[in-house]
Phi, psi and omega in degrees: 000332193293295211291231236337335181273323189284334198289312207290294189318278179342274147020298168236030159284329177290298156353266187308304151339279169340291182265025149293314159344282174281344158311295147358264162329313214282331188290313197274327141311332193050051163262171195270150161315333178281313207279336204258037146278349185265000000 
């Protein structure tokens, strides 16, 4: 049960990176989300 809480926490620490990531590009690039995800 423990490693089902930690992949899914994981998971969505991952996520979340991600979209702070591309939040990131867009502000700072003036890209679109399709364009600052790639």
């Amino acid at each position: 049960m423990f490693a089902m809480v930690l992949a899914i926490g994981l998971l969505v620490d991952d996520a979340i990176v991600v979209v702070e990531n591309v939040e990131r590009i867009m502000s700072e690039e003036g890209l679109t989300p399709r364009e600052a995800h790639t």
